[in-house]
Backbone as CSV, one residue per row, in Angstrom:
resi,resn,N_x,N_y,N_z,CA_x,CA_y,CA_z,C_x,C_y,C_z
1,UNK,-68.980,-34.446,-2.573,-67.740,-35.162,-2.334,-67.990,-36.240,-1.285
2,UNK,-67.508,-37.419,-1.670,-67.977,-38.500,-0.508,-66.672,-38.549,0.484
3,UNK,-67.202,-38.491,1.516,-65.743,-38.240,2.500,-65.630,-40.101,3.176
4,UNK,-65.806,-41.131,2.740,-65.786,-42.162,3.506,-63.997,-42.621,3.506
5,UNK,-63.322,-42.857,4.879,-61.973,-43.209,5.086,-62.283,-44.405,5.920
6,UNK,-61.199,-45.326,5.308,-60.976,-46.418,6.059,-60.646,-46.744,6.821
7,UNK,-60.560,-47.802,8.060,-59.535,-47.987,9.022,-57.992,-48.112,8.606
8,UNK,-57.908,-48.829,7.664,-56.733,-48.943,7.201,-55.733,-47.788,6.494
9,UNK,-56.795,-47.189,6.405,-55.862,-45.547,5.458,-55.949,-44.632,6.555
10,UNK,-56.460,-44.690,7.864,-55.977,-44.070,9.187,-54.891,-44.814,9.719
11,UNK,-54.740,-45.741,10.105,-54.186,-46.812,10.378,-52.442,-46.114,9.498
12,UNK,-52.340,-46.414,8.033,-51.665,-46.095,7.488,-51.079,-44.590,7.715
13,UNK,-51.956,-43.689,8.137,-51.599,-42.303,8.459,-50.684,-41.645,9.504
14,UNK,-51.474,-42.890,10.388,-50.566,-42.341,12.417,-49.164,-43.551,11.783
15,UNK,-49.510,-44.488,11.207,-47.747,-44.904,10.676,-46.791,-44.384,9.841
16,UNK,-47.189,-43.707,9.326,-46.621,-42.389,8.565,-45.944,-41.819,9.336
17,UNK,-46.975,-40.891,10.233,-46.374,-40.270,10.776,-45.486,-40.277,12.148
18,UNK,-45.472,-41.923,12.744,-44.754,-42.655,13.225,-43.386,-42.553,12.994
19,UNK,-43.322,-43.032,11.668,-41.883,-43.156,11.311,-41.032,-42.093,11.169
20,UNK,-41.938,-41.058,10.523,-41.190,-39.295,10.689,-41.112,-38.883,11.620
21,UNK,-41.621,-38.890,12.771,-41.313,-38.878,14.402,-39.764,-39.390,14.375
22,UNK,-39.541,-40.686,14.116,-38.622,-41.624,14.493,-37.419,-41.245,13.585
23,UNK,-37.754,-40.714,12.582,-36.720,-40.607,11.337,-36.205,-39.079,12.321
24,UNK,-37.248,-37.748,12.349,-36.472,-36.484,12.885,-35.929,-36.808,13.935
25,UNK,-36.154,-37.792,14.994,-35.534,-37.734,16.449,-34.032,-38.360,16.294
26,UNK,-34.342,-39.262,15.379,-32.469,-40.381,15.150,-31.795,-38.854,14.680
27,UNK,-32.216,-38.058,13.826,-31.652,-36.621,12.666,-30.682,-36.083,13.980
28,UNK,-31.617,-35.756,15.298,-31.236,-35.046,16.347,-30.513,-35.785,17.159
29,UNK,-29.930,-37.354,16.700,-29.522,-38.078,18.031,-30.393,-38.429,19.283
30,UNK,-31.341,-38.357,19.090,-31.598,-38.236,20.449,-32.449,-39.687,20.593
31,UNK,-32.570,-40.348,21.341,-33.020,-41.637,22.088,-34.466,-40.907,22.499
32,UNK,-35.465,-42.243,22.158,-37.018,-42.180,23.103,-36.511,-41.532,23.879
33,UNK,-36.390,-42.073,25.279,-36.188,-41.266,26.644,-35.406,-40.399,26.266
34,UNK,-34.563,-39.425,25.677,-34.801,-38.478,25.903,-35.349,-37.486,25.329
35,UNK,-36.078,-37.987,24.434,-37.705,-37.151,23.299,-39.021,-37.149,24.526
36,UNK,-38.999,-38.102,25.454,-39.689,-38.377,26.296,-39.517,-37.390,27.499
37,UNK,-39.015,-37.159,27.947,-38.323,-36.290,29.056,-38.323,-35.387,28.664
38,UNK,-38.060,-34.706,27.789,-38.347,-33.290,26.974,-39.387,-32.974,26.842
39,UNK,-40.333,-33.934,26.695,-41.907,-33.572,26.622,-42.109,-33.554,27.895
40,UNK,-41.638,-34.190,28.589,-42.377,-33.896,30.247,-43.010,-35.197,30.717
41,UNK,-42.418,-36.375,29.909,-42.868,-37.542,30.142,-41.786,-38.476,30.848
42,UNK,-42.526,-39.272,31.555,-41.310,-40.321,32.374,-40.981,-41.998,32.077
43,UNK,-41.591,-41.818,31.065,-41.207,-43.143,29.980,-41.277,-43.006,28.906
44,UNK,-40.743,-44.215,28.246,-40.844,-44.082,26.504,-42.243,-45.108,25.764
45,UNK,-43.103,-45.173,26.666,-44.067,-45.904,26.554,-45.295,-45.599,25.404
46,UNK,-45.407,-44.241,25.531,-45.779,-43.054,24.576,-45.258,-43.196,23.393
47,UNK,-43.677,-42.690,22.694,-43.045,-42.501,22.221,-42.567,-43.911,21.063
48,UNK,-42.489,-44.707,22.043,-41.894,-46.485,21.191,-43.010,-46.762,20.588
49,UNK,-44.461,-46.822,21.287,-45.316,-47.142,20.819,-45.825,-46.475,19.679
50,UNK,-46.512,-45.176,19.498,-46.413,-43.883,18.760,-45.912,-44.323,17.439
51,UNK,-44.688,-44.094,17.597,-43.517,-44.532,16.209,-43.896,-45.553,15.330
52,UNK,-44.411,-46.358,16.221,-44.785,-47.486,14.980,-46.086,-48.166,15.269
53,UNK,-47.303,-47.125,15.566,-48.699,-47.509,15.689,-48.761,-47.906,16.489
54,UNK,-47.979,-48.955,17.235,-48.284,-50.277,18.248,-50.068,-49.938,19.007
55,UNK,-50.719,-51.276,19.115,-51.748,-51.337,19.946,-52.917,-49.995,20.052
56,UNK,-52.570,-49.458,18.486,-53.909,-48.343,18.181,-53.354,-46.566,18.915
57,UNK,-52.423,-47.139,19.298,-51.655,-45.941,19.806,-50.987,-44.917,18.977
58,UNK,-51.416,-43.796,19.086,-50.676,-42.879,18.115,-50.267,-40.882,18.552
59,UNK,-49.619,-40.491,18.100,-49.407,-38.846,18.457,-50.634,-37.962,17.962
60,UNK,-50.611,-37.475,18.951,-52.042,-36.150,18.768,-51.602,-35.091,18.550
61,UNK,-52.150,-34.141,18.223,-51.457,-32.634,17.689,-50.979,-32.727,18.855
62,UNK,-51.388,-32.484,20.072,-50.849,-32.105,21.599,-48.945,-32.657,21.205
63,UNK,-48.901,-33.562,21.573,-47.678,-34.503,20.472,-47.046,-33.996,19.789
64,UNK,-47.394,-33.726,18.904,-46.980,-33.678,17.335,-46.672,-31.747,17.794
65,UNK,-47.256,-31.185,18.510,-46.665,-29.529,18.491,-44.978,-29.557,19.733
66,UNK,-45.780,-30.209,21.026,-44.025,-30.947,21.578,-43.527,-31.287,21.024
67,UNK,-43.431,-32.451,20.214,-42.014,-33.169,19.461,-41.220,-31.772,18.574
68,UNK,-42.230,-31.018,17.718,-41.577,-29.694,17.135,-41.197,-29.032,17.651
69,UNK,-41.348,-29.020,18.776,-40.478,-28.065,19.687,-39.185,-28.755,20.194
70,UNK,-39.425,-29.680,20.499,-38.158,-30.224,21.336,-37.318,-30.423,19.880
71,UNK,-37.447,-31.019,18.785,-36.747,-31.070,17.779,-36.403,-29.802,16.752
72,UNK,-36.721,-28.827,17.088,-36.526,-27.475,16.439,-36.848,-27.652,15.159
73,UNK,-38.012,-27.814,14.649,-38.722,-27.898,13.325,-40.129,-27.699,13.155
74,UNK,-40.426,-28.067,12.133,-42.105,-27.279,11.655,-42.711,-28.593,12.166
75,UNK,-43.682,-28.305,12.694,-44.930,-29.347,12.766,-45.181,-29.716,11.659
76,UNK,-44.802,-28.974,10.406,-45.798,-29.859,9.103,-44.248,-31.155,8.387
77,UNK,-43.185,-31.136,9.049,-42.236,-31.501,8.305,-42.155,-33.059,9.215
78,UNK,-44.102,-33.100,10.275,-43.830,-34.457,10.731,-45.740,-35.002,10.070
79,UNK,-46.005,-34.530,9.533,-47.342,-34.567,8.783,-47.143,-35.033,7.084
80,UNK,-47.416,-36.527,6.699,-47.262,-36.520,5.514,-48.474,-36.176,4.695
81,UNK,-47.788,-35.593,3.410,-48.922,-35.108,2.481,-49.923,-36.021,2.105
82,UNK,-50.926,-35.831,1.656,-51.666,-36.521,0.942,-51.990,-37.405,-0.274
């Protein structure tokens, strides 16, 4: 099996999962800062950026297991399929 991935189909992946970040947090009402503050963070610098790739920036599991918590849902319901 040849495993070669592109920049662009990573690239495409953390924006994926950008937007499902952004899509569950609006679900919950809740504003960056205060998805940010819940994680234990003191800006939305993380979070704005994150959401929509900006500047190579993206959520790490570390991330991605906080946001499920603070949003009361599955980690996999912010992971798109394949």
């Amino acid at each position: 099996m040849d495993s070669k991935f592109t920049s662009n189909e990573i690239a495409e992946f953390h924006m994926k999962i950008g937007k499902k970040v952004k899509e569950e947090r609006s679900k919950k009402k809740m504003t960056q800062l205060d998805l940010s503050l819940a994680m234990g963070y003191k800006s939305v610098s993380l979070i704005s950026a994150a959401e929509v790739a900006s500047n190579g920036k993206h959520f790490n599991l570390e991330h991605l297991y906080k946001i499920s918590k603070v949003l009361n849902i599955s980690i996999h319901d912010l992971i798109p399929s394949s």
